[in-house]
N, C-alpha and C positions, 0 to 999 in steps of 0.2 A: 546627645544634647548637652552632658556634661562638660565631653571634651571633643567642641564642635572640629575646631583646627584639626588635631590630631585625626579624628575621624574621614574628614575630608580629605584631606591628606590621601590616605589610604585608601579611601572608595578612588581618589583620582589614578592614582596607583593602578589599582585595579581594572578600573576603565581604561586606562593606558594600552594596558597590557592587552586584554579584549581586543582592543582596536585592531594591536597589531596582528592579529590574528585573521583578521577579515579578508584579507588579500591572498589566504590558504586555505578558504572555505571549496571544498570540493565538493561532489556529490558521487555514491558510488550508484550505476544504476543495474547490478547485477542482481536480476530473481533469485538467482540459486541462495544467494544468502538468507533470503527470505526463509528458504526451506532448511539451511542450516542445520544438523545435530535433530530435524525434524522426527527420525525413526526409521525403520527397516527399508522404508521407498526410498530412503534419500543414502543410505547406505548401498543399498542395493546401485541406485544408479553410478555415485561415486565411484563403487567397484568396478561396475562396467565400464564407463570409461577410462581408468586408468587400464584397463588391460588390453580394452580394444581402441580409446577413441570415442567421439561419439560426432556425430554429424549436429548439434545443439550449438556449434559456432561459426559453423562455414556460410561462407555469404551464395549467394544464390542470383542469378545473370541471367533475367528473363529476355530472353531474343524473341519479337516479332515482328513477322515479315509476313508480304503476300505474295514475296518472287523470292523465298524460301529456296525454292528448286533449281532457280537462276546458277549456274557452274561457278560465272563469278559471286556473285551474295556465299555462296558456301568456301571459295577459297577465301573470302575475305577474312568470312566468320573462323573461317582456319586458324589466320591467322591471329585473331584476335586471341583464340586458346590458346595458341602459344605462346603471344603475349600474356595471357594470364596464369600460364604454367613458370612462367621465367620472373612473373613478382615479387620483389625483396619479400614478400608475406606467404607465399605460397607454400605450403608443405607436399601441395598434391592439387592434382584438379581431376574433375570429375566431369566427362561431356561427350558426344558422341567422336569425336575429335580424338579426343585423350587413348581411347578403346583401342584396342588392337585383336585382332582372331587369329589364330594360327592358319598357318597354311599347309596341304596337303604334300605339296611338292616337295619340299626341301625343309620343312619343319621348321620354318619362322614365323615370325607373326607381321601381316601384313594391317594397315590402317582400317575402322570397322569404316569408316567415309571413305571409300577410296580415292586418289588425287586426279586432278585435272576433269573431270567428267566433261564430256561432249557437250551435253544438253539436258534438257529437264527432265526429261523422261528417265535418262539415267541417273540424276542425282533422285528424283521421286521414288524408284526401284530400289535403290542402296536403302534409303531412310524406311521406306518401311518394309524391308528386310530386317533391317535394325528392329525397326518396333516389333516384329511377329515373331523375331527367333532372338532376341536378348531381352529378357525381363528389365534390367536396369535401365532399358532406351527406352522401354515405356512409360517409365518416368522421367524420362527425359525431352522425348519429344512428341509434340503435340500429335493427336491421330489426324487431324486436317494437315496435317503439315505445315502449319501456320507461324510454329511459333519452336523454338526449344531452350531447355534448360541448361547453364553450365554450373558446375557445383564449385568453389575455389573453397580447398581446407588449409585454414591457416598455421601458420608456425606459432605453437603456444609463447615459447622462448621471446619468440620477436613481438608478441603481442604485448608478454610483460614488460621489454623494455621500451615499446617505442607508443604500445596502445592503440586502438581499435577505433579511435578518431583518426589518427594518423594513416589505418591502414582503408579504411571508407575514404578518407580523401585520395590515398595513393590509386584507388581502385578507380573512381570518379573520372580522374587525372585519366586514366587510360581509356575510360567509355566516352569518353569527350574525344579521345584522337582518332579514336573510330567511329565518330557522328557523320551518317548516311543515312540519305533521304531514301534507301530502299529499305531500312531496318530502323527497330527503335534498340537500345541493350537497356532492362530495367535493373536496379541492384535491392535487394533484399534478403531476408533471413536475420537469426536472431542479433547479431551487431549492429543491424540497422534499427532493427525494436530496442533495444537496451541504446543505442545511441537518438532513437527518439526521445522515452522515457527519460533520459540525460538530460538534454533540452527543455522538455515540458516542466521537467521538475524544479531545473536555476532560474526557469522565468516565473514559474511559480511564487519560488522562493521571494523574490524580490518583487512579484507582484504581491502576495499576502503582506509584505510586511509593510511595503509603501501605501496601500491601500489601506491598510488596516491602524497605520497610524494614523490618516487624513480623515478616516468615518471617524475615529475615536477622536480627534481630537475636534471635529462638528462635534460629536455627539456632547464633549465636553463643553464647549462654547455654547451650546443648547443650554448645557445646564447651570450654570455657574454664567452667565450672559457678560465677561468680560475675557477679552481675548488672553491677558495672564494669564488669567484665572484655566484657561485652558489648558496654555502653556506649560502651566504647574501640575495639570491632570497627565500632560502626554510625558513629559521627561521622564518620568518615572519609569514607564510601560518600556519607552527607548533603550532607555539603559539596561532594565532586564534582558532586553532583547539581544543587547550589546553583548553581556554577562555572560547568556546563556552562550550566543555561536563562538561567542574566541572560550570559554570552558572546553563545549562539545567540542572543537575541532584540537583544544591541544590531548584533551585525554584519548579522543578516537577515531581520529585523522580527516574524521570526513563523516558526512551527513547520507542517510539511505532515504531514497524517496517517501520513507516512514517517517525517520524524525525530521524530515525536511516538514512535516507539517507543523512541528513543537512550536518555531517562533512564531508561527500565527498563532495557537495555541497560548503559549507562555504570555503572548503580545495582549490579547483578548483579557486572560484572566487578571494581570497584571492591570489593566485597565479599570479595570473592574473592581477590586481591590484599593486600586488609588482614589478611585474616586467615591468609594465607601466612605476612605479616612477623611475626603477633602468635605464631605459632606459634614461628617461629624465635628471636625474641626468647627466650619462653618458656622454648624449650628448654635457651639459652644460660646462662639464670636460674637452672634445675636443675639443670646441671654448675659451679655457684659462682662464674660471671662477675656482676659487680655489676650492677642494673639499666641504669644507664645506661651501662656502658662497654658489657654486651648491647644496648643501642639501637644505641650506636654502630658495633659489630661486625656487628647484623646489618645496619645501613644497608649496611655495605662489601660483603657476602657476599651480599644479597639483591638491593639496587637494580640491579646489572648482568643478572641475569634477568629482573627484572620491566621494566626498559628493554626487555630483548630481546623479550620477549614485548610488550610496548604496541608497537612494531616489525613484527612479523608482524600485530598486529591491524591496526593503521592500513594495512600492505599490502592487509589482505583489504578494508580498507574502501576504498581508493584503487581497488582490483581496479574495484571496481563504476561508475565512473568510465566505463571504457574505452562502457557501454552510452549509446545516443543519446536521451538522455533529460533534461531540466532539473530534473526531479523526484527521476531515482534519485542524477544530479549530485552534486544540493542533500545529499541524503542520503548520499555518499559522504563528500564533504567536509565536513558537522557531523561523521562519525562520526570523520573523520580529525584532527579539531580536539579533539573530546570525551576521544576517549583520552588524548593527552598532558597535559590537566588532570587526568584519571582518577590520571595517574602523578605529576604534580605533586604532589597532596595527597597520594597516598602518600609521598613522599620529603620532603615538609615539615612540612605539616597535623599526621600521625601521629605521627613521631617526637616532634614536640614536644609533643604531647598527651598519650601518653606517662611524656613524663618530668614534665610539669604534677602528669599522676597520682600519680607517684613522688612526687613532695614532698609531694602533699596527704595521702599514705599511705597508696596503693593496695599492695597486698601480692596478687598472684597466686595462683591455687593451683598445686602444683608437678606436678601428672600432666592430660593432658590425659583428656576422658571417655573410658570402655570402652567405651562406643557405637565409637568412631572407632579403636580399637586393638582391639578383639579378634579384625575380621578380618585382622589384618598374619600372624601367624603364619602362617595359611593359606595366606597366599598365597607366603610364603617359601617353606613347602613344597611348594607348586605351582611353583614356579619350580624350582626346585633337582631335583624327583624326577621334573616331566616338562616339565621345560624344551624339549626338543629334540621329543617328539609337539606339545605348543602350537603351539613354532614353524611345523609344518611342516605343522600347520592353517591356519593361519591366514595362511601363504603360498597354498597353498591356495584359500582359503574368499577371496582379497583376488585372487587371479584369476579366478574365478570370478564376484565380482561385477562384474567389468567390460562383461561382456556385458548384466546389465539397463540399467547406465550409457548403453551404447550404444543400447537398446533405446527409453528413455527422448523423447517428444516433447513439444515445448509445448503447453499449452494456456492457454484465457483466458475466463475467465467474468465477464459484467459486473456479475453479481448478486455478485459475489463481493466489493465495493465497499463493498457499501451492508449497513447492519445488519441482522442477523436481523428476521427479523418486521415488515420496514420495510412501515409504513402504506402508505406513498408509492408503494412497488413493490407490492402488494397492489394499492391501488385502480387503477396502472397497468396490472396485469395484466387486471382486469377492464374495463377502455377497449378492451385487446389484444382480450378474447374477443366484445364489445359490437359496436367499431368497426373491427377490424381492426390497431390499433398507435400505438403513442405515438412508436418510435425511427425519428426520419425519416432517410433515404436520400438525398442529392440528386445531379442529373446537371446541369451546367452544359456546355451546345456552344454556338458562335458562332455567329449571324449576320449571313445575307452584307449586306442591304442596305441596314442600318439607318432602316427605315422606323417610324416610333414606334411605329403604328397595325399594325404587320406585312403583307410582301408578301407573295402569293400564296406563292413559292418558300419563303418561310422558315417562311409557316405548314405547309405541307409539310412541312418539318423537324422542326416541331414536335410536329406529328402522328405521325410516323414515332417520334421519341422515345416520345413519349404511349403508343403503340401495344405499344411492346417493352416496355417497363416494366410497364404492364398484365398483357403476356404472363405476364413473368417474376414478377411481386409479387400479380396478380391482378384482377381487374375493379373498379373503383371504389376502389382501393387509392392512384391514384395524382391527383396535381395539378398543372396545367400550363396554359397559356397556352390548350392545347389541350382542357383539359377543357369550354370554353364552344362546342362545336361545333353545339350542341342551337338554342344561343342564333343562330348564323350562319345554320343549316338556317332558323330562322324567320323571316329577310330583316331582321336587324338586321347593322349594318357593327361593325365590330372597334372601333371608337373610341368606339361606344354602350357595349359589352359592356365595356370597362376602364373607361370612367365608370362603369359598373352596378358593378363590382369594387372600385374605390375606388384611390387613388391608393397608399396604402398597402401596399394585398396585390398590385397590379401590379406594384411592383419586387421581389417574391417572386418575380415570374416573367420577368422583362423589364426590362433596365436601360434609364437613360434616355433612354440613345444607341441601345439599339437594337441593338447590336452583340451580347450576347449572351442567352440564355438558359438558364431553368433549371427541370427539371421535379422534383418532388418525390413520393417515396412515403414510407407509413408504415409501419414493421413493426412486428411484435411484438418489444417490451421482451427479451422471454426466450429470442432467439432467440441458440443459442452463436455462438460466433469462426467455428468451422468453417462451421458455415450461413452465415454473414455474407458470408464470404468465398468462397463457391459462389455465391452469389447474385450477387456483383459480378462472378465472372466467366462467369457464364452474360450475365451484361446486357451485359458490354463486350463479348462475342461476338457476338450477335444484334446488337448495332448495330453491330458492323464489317460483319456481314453484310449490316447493312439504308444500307450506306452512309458511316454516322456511326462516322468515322474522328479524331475533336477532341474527343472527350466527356469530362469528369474527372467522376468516381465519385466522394460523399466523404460525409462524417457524418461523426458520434462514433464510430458502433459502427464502419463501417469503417476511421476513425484504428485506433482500440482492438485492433481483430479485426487487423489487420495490424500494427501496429508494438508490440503488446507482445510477440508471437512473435520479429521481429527482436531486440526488446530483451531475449527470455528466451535466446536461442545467443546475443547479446553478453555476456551475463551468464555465460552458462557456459563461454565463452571466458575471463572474465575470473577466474573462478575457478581452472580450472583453473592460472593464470598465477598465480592467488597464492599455489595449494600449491606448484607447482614453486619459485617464488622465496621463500618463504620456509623451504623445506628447503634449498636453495641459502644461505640467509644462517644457517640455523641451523648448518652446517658451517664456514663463515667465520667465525662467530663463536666456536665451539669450536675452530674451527684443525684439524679432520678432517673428511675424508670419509665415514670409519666411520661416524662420528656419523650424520653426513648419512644417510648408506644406514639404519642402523638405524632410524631415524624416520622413514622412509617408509611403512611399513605399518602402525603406530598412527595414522598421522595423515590417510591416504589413507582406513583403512579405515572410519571413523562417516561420510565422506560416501558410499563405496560404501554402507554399512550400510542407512543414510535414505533413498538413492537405491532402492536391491532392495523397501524399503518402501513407496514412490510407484508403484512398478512392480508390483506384486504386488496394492497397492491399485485403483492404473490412476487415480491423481490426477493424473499425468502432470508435470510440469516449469510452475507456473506464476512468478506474477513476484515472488512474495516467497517461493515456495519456493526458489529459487535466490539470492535476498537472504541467505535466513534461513539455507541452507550455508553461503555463504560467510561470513558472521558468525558462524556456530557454530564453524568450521575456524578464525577467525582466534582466538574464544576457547576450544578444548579444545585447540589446537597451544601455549599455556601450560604448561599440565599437564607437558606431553614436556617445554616446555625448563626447569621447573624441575626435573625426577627427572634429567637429562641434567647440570643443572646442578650437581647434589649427585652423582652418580657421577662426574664427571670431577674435584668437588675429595676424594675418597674415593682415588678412585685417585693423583690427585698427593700424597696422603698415605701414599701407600705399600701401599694396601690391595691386597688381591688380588683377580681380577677377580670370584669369585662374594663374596666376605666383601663389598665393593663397593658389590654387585647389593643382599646381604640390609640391609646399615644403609642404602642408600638408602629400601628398600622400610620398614624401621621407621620413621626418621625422616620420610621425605616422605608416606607411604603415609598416615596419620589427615589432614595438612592438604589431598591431595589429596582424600578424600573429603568433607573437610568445603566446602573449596572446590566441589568441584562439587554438594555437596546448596544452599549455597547459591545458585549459579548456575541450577541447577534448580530449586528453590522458588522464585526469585524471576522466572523465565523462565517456568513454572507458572504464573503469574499474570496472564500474554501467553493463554494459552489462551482463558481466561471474557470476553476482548473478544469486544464483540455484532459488530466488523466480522470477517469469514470471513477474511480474507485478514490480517488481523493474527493470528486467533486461528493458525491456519494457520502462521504465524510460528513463534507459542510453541511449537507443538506440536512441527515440526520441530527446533527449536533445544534442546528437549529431548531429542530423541531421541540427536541426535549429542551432545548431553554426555554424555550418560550410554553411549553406545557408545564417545566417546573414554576414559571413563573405565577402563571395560574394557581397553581398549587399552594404556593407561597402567600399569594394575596388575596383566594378566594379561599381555598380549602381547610387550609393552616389555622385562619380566623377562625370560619365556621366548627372544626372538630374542639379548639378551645372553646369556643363559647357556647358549644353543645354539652364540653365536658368538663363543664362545669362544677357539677358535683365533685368530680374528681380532682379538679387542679383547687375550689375553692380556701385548702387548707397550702398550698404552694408556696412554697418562700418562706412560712412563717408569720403568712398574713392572710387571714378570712377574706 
């Protein structure tokens, strides 16, 4: 305000630069980052694939047909695989096609389809030949014969330079030039999930934030009833918004379907915040302080709360830090960057825009709406006539939900990821019910003798693997070194039978040294965390028993199914750390304890609240439910410290503790509800994402504002004006 020019100057600067930032906003939408540096599963998996590969990025070619058997439909589909063997993307393909067996006669390997068949009956006879004597055809092709699998593994190399949009298109392009009304070709597997996810998250994006500035800037025309006056509520929220995505994308290149939630987030609080100050300002307007000595007064009177409050938020955000994750990290750390621009533009952006107003002859109006004041009265008189039952409710009712708290377990669904209605997980389910499963499982154990060609002993081993896995996953479920025993039984040697495999899909199963291997099952897509991980340890059982004591378990779904449960108790670890510490610093910073105690049960009770509501629903503790607490807590623990903030200078003014209690609840009580209708309306807007786990978000995050709010203008009164005894020597005044 000193030195407005100068000032200006530099926020435009700044804006500037943001801007140009927008047209580099990308989104990354790989899980694994998610699981990042997450612990032993995500090393374990890591390891595996770099030695073997892992089938976690190969697209998947659902063919169904009902003239399957047709001579012509299968030279077609011939050639379609060898169309998708010769794809600038292709590293290898996977399909009945692709197979080769040796042959008895002259020791080469002839095609497992054999060419040109007469008639159906012959092409019927091949295929399930296939299905009963090659395990890997069992997952491939349907047992009705209805339908089969082609696997295409991509070139990592070409994916990083050309990307995984480019190569779904390339793919599309080709099942388009093979469109026949005797076949459908569907494409799926995880590039089509991660290129869903992509999608849901950019239109997310720009729907949270378009939507979120149009409810917030209603919600602001509600309160302040002139259209500037709105105007001057939204700029502010804008430009944070502005702030935070050209920061986030120069410091770290691109946004994860995680912080892609922030600028709703930062949008909401920001909001909320501005229109705290606009409120204050206002008010200061109506008792005949001039506009801007009111900017200036309320800079002095406001900014130290809304410090404090960007303070606990950035705690809650830091909170989420402490989980083992590069993902929830990433998203710790935006959010803890996000805020203090959040607070930035309010302490700069605002005021100056403001007094811009003023001189261009902005005129206010002088009552704020009866929407947002009519319920104040009431609640005085709820405070004041049953201050002391409230209280000792809601002491009460804040013990009492500590036992669902406790009650409370993690859970983890995969589908939970990926967008409603997703094509990808559809046509993958139906592969699940076809062929048995899309989400592979793998077992990597050593062997001793490193024979390329494999010894006796080690094939033993192999077998023994092959064997338990089978047990555990089912007959023909699984694939392995050991699946070709059909081929050994018929007096071909092991070194025919990998030449018949291809040099390719042999280091799926066998490195080049020999040293170790790796057998592979497929499960069903839709199988939860809990099964996932029953599964794994019934398998690492049965192979201690059967010997194999070196074996590493690992996938996606068992990273996932195991370390998002670690990472949901680190998260509630960390939560909990941020309510304590930041009722801890809300007392430091009032300079009492009182305080402190008194704001423990407003601000404790919206997460019991939400929690008794997960539990009662039985949604259990997933990983952005407990994101989305701790984000809710960092922003309804605002609310307590600005009504805290306006009783403590009430009472250094000489007030008396309940006269105190009621002009805070006049004064603060309209901007907290309007603050939190926008927080709400625009956190509302988190709901209508197609991803589950985002919408899940919103939902939560609504629930505890609007129970902190409760809290705030029911609870907050009543434990003051029950304890009374205790605060009556507060501030300095009886």
């Amino acid at each position: 305000m000193r030195y407005p020019k100068i000032v200006t100057a530099v926020l435009l600067a700044f804006t500037a630069l943001c801007l140009l930032q927008v047209p580099k906003v990308s989104i990354d939408g790989d899980l694994l980052r998610l699981y990042k540096n997450s612990g032993i599963h995500y090393d374990t998996y890591v390891e595996i694939g770099e030695t073997f590969g892992t089938f976690e990025n190969d697209a998947y070619l659902l063919v169904k047909s009902d003239q399957l058997t047709d001579p012509a439909v299968i030279e077609t589909l011939r050639e379609f695989a060898l169309e998708l063997e010769l794809n600038s993307f292709a590293r290898g393909t996977l399909s009945p096609f692709s197979l080769r067996k040796p042959a008895l006669d002259d020791g080469a390997t002839r095609p497992a389809v054999p060419e040109n068949m007469a008639n159906a009956d012959e092409v019927a006879a091949a295929l399930q030949d296939l299905r009963q004597n090659d395990p890997m055809m069992r997952n491939l092709i349907v047992e009705d014969l209805s339908g089969l699998v082609l696997l295409m593994f991509p070139d990592s190399d070409a994916l990083k330079v050309r990307g995984e949009a480019e190569m779904i298109s390339e793919l599309r392009e080709l099942m388009s030039f093979y469109e026949d009304p005797r076949f459908t070709i569907q494409l799926t597997g995880p590039p089509l999930w991660k290129a869903e996810l992509l999608n849901a998250s950019r239109s997310d994006q720009i729907k949270f934030t378009l939507s979120g500035i149009i409810l917030g800037f209603l919600t602001a025309f509600l309160a302040f009833r002139t259209f500037w006056g709105a105007v001057l509520a939204t700029l502010t929220p804008f430009i944070s918004v502005v702030w935070v995505v050209g920061t986030v994308t120069m410091l770290f290149g691109s946004f994860t379907f995680l912080t892609n939630i922030l600028t709703a987030l930062v949008l909401v609080i920001a909001f909320a915040e501005s229109m705290f100050f606009c409120f204050h300002w206002l008010r200061l307007s109506r008792e005949g302080m001039e506009h801007e000595d009111a900017i200036r007064e309320t800079i002095i009177r406001v900014s130290p709360a809304c410090a404090l409050t960007s303070i606990t938020t950035i705690i809650a955000f830091l909170s989420l830090a402490i989980a083992p994750s590069q993902g929830v990290f990433e998203f710790a750390i935006t959010g803890a960057l996000a805020i203090p621009l959040a607070f930035l533009a309010l302490v700069t952006f605002l005021p100056l825009a403001l007094r811009a107003a003023i001189k261009l002859g902005y005129k206010p109006r002088q009552a704020p709406s009866v929407a947002l004041t009519a319920i104040i009265p009431g609640l005085i008189l709820l405070a004041n006539k049953f201050g002391k039952p409230i209280a000792a409710l809601a002491v009460v009712a804040f013990f009492a939900m500590i036992y669902p708290h406790t009650q409370l377990q993690p859970s983890f669904s995969f589908q939970q990821f990926l967008p409603k209605n997703s094509e990808a997980m559809a046509i993958s389910s139906t592969i699940d019910e076809g062929v048995g499963g899309v989400a592979p499982l793998y077992i990597a154990y050593p062997l001793y003798d490193a024979d390329p060609n494999v010894s006796d002993a080690d094939f033993k081993r192999m077998e023994t693997v092959h064997n338990v896995m089978q047990d555990v996953f089912g007959k023909g479920k699984v694939i392995s070194a050991a699946s070709f025993t059909h081929y050994n039984d018929a007096g071909f040697n092991r070194e025919q039978i990998f030449d018949a495999v291809g040099p390719f899909m042999k280091k799926r199963f066998i490195t080049d040294d020999a040293t170790t291997a790796m057998a592979t099952s497929f499960v069903p897509t839709g199988l939860s965390s809990k099964d996932v991980r029953e599964l794994v340890e019934q398998t690492a059982k049965q192979l201690e028993d059967a010997g194999i004591r070196d074996a590493k378990i690992t996938g996606f779904r068992v990273l996932s199914a195991y370390e998002s449960v670690n990472m949901i108790k680190r998260l509630q670890d960390g939560l909990s750390i941020a309510v304590v510490l930041s009722i801890f610093i809300i007392g430091i910073a009032f300079r009492s304890w009182k305080v402190a105690l008194i704001c423990i049960i407003p601000n404790f009770a919206p997460i019991l609240g939400t929690e008794l509501y997960l539990w009662v629903s039985g949604a259990g503790l997933q990983l952005t439910t407990v994101i989305s607490l701790t984000i809710a807590f960092g922003i309804a623990v605002d609310d307590t410290i600005h009504f805290m903030n306006h009783y403590v200078r009430a009472r250094g003014q000489g007030l008396e503790h309940r006269e105190a209690v009621n002009r805070t609840l006049d004064r603060v009580g309209p901007a907290l509800i309007a603050t939190t209708l926008i927080l709400c309306a625009g956190t509302t807007v988190i709901i209508f994402s197609v991803l589950p786990q985002v919408a899940l978000f919103g939902a939560l995050c609504v629930l505890t504002l609007f129970l902190a709010l409760l809290g705030d203008l029911i609870i907050l009164p009543a434990l003051l004006v029950a304890g009374g005894r205790m605060m009556k020597n507060f501030g300095g005044s009886k």
